[in-house]
N, C-alpha and C positions, 0 to 999 in steps of 0.2 A: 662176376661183376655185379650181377641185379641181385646176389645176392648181398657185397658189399653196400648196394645202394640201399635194402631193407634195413639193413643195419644202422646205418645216417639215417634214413627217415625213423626207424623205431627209437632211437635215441633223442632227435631231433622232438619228439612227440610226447617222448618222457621225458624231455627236461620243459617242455609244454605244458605237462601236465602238474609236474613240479610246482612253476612259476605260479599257476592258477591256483593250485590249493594253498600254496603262500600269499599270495597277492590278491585271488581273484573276490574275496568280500569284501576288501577294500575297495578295488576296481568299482565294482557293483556300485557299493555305496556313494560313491562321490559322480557314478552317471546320472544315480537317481538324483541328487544334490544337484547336477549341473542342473540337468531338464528338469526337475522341480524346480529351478529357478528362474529356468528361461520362461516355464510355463505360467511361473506367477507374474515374470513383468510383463510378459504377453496381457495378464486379464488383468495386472496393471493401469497400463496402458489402453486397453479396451474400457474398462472402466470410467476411466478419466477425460477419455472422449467421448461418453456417454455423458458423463455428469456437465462435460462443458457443453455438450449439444442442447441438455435439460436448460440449464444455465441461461443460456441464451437466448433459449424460447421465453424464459418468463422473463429478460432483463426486458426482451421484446413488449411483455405486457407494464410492465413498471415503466418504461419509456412511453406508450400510448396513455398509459391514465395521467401521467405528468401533463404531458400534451393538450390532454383535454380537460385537465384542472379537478379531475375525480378524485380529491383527496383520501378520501372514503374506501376506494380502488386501489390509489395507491398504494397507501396505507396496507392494506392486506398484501396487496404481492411483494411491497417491499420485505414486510416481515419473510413472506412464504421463502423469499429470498436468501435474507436471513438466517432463516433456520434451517432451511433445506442444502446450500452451497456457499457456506460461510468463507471457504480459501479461496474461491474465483475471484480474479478481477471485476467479475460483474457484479460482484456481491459490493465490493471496495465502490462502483460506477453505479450501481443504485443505492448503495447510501447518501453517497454528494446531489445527486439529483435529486432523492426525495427531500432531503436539507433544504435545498434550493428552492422546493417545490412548496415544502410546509412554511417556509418562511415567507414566501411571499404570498401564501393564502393566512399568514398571521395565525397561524396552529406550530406558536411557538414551540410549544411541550416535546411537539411529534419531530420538528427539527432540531430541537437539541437533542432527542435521542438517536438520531438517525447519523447526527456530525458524531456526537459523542464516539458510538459505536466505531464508526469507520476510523476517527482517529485512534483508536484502541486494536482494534483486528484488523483492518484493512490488508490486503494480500502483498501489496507494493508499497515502497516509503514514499513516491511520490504523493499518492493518494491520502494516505497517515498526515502526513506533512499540510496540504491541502485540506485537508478536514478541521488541521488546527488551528488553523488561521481564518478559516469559515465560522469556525466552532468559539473562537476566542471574538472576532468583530460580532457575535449575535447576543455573545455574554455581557460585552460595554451595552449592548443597547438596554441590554435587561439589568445595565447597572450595577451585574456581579462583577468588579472590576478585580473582586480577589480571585473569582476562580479564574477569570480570565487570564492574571497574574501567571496564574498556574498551569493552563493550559498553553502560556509561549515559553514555560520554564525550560521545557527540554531544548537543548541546541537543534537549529535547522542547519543541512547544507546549505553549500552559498549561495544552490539556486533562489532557494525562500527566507534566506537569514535578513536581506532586504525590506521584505515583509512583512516581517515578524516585528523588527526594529519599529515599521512603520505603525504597527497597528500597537505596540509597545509604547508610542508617544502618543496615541490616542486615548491611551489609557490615564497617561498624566495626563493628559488635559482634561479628561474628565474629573479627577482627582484634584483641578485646578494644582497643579506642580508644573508652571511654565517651563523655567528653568531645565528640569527632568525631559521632559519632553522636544525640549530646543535640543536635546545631546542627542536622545532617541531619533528622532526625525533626522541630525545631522547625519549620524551613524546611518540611516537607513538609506540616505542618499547618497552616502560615500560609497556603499557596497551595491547600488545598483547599479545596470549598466547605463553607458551614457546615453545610448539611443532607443532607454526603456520609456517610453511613455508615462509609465506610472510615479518613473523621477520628477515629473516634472509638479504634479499634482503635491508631493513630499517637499518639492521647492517651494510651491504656492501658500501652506500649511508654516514654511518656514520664515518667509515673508511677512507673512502675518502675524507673526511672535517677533517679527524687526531683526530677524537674523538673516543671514545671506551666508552660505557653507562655501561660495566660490572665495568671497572674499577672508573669510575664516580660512581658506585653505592654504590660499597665498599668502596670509598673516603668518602661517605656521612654519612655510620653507624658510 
């Protein structure tokens, strides 16, 4: 009997041995594939949590030089930003801020490269979106009304298509194009929502040019 059982086990061991010299460098290969792969999204992963901790720390410093009006400061960390963590959201959240920040110390130069950029790389579409509407109201005031033309070229979602409409007829008005601008502004108030605040300001704008979109609306049913 145990010796019929050496026989099943030594069989059982040679077709073991079989299978492995057929299959077993294959085997091999595809464990090191797995766990090389698990191991690289592991330091993936470690990685990325590093870069967002770095990230953080400096959005921290680019947020106190805004604060404190240190353009000079901010200016350095924003760039260090910049260059350093260009895919983070904090990289997209300190360009708007520095925007914000150079704009209102009238270091035009330093704001439009700060919106520019973010509308170009920023990480999120909401931010891209938001920078070009930042980016396009600071171009009217500099009187580029071409580029600004071009910087609301591209379609917004419907969150900021509103917006865009609105800052679109600023642009005819600058351009004295009443007319252009009565449809811009209408359009912008048609797609805002009714309990936006910022409709109301797009109403005021339209009043003023002797247009009324309520009664232009009911004209149109």
């Amino acid at each position: 009997m145990s010796k019929h059982l050496d026989l099943e086990e030594q069989e059982q061991l040679d077709q073991l041995k079989h299978f492995w010299n057929k299959y077993g460098n294959v085997i091999t290969w595809l464990l090191i594939v797995v766990m090389g792969s698990y191991a690289g999204w592991n330091g993936y992963q470690y990685w990325q949590k590093q870069q967002s901790t770095k990230a953080a720390a400096l959005f921290d410093e680019v947020e106190r030089a805004a604060s404190s009006g240190d353009t000079s400061k901010l200016e350095r960390s924003w760039n260090d930003m910049r260059d350093r963590f260009p895919g983070t959201t904090y990289a997209a959240q300190s360009a708007l801020l520095a925007g914000r920040t150079f704009q209102q110390a009238e270091k035009t130069d330093a704001a439009l490269s700060a919106l520019k950029w973010a509308s170009e790389n920023a990480s999120d579409g909401a931010s891209v979106q938001l920078a070009r509407l930042r980016l396009a109201n600071l171009q009217i005031q500099q009187k580029a009304f071409d580029e600004a033309t071009k910087t609301l070229a591209k379609p917004f979602t419907p969150a900021f298509s509103g917006l865009a409409l609105d800052i679109q007829g600023d642009i005819f008005m600058a351009q004295n194009k009443p007319l252009d601008a009565v449809k811009a502004y209408t359009d912008a108030w048609s797609k805002l929502e009714v309990n936006n605040e910022y409709r109301r300001l797009v109403l005021a704008k339209l009043n003023a040019l002797g247009a009324d979109p309520e009664t232009t609306k009911g004209a149109s049913k």
